[in-house]
C-alpha positions in Angstrom: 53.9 -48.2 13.7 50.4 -47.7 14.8 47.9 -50.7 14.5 44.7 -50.5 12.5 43.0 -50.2 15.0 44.8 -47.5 16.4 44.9 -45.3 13.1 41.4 -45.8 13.0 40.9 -44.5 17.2 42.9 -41.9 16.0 41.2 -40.6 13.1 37.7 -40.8 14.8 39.1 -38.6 17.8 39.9 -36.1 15.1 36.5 -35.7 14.2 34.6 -36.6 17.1 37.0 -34.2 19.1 36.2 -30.7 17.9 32.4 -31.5 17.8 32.5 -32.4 21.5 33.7 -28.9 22.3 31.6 -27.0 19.8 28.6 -28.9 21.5 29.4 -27.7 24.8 30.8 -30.9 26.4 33.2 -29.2 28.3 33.8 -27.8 31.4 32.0 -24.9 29.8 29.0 -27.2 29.0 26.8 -25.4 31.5 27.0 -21.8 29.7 24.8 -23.6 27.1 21.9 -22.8 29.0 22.3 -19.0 28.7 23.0 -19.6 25.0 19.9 -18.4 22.6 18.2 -21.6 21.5 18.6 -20.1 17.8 22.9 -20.0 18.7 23.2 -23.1 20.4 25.9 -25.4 19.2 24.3 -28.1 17.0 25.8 -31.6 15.3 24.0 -32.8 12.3 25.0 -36.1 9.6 23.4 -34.8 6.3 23.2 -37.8 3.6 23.2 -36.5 -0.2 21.3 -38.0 -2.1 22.4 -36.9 -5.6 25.4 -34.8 -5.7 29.4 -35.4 -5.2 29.9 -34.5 -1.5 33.2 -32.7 -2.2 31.3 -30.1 -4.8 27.7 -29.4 -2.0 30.6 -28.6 0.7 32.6 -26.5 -1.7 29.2 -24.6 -2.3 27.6 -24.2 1.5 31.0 -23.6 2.9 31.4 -20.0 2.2 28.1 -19.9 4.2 29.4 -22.0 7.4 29.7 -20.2 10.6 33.0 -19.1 11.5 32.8 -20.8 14.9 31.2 -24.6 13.0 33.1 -27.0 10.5 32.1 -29.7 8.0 33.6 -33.7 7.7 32.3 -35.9 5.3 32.5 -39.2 5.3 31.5 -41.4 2.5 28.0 -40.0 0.8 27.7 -37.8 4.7 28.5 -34.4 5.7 29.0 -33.9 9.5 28.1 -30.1 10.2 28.7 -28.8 13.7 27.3 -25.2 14.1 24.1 -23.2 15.4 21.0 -23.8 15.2 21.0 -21.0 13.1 23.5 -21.5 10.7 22.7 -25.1 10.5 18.9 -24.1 9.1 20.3 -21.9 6.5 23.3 -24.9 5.4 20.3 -27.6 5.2 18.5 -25.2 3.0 21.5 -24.5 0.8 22.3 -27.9 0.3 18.1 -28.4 -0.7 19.0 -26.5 -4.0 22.4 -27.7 -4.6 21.4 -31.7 -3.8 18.9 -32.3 -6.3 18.7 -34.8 -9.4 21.2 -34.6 -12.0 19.9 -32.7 -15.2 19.6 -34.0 -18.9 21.3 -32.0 -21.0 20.6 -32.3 -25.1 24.7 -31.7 -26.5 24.9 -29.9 -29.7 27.9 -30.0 -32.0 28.4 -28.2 -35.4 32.0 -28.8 -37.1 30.9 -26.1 -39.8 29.6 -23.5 -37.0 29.7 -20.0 -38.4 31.5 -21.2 -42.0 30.8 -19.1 -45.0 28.0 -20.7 -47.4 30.1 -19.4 -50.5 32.6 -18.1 -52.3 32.1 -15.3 -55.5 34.1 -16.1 -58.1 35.6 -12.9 -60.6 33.1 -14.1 -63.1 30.7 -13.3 -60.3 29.7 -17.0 -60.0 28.7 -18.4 -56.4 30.8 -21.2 -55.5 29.9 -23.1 -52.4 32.0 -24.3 -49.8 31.9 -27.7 -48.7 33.6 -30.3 -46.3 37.0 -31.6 -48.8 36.1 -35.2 -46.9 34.0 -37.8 -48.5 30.1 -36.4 -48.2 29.3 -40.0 -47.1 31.1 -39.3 -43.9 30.2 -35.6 -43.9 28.1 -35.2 -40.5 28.9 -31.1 -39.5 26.0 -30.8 -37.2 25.4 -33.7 -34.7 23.3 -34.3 -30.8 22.6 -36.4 -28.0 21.3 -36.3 -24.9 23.0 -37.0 -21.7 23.1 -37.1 -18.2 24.7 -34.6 -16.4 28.1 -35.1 -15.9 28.7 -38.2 -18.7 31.0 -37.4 -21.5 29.4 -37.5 -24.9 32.1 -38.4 -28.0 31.4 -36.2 -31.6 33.3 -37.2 -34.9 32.5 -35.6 -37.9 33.0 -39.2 -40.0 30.4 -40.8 -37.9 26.5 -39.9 -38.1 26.1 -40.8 -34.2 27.8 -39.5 -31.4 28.3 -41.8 -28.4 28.2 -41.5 -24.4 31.0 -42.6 -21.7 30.7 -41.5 -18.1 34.3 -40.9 -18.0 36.8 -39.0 -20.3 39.4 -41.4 -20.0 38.4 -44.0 -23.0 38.3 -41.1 -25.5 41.6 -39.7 -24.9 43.2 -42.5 -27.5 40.1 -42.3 -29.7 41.0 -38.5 -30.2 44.5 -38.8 -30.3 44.0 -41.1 -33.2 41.4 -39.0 -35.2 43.6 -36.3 -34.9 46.2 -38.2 -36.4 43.7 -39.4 -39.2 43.0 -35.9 -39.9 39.3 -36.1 -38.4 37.6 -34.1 -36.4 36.5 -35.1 -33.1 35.6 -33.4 -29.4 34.6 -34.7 -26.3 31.8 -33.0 -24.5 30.8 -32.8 -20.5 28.3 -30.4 -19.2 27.7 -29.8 -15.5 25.0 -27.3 -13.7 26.7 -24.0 -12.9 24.1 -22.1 -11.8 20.1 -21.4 -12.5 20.8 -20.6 -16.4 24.4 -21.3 -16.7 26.4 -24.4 -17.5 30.2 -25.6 -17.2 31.4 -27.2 -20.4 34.4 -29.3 -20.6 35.8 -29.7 -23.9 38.8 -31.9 -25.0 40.3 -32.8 -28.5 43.4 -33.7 -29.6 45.9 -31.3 -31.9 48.9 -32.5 -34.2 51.5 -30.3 -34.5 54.9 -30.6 -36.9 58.2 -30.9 -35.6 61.4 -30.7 -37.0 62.2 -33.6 -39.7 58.8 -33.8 -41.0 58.1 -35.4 -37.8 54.5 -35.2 -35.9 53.4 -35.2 -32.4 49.7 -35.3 -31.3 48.6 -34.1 -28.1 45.3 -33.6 -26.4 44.1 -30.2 -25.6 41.3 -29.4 -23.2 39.4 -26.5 -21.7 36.5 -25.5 -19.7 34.2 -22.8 -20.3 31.5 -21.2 -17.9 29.0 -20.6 -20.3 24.9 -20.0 -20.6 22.1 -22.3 -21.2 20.8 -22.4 -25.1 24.5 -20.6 -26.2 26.9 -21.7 -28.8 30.1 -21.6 -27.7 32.5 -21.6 -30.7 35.7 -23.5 -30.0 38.3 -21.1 -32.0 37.2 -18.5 -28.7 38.1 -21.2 -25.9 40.6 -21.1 -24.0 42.7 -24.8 -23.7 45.4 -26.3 -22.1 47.9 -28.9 -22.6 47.0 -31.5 -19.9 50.1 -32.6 -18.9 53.7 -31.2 -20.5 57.0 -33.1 -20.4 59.0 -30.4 -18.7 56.0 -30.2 -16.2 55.4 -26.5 -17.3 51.3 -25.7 -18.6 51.2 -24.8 -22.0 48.2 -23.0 -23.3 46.6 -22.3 -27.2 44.5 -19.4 -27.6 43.6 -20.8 -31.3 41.6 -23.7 -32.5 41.5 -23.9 -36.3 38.0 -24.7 -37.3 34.4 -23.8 -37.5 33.6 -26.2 -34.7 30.9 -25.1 -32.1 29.4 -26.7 -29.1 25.7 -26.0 -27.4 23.8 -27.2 -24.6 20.3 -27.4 -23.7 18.5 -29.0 -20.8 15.8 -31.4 -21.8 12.1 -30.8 -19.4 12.2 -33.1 -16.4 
């Protein structure tokens, strides 16, 4: 078995190896010279500042030159191409490397309900929430960072921020179980005036034997700035199944509605 220090030799020469010959240090090296300064080979380390490294290469890759290639290491991309090419990479990851937005979350559990009912006498009867009114919150908001998860329950008048999804998974399964409403909320950048909005809460279904079973459902939706998206239209997903097959439900039974807004810089 390789040492440490071997593996590590190894995986260097990997990188370092392809870059060499893209840069022209090869028996080739003196063609450089007849080589248009704009289409000379080029190696750059680009450190992000602000942005996951995996998501800035997915979005100047489509743009790389067929002849370069990107590494990244740590917080670093390592982009071997022109001169050329390399100007028009640095300036795509300009707009995609930039401070994470603050986004104000909206959630209304009555979205789209109808304010009443007519009675035969003709009578207006209006609907409202069969919980306890002292728990009653249908519309709720919060700002956020970009990329934290914000927590909504209809039984509690403030919602509440994680940076991960993970912690909410039981807190939905349970509410779910209670009969409460509750979603979990992440927005991300998806564009100038769009947004990607993912959504998880948690469903109980009967089984045979009176018997329950409570699962979490989530979804993501590409979606524009300032727009309600009304959940009973989204699309979710069964995370994880224990035949390893994806089920997906097209239905979500409720009123329940999320917006997003970005909040001036």
């Amino acid at each position: 078995m390789p040492s440490p220090t071997q593996q590590a030799l190894s995986k260097l020469l990997r990188y370092v190896t392809p870059l060499l010959c893209l840069a022209g240090l090869s028996p080739l090296a003196q063609a450089q010279d007849s080589v248009p300064a704009s289409q000379q080979a080029v190696i750059e380390i680009v450190r992000l500042q602000y942005r996951d490294p995996a998501l800035v290469r997915a979005a100047i890759e489509p743009h790389l030159d067929e002849r370069g290639a990107i590494s990244q290491i740590d917080h670093n991309l390592i982009i071997s191409t022109s001169r050329a090419n390399l100007n028009e990479l640095q300036a795509l990851i300009g707009e995609v490397d930039v401070p994470l937005k603050r986004f104000l979350i909206r959630v209304d559990f009555d979205y789209a309900a109808p304010p009443g009912q007519t009675l035969p006498d003709g009578a207006q009867l209006t609907v409202i929430s069969t919980q306890d009114l002292a728990v009653d919150n249908p519309v709720q908001s919060i700002v956020v960072t970009e990329g934290e998860y914000a927590y909504f329950s209809r039984s509690e008048s403030t919602p509440r921020i994680n940076p991960v999804f993970a912690p909410w998974g039981m807190q939905l399964e349970q509410d779910a179980a209670q009969s409460r409403q509750s979603v979990a909320v992440r927005a991300q950048m998806a564009g100038p005036e769009r947004v990607s909005v993912e959504l998880a809460l948690a469903s109980t279904d009967t089984l045979p034997g009176d018997e329950t079973r409570t699962q979490l459902l989530q979804s993501t939706s590409d979606l524009s700035l300032n727009q309600w998206l009304p959940l009973n239209s989204a699309r979710f997903r069964y995370p994880q199944a224990e035949n390893g097959l994806q089920f997906f439900s097209t239905q979500y039974e409720g009123g329940l509605a999320v917006r997003v807004e970005v909040m001036p810089d």
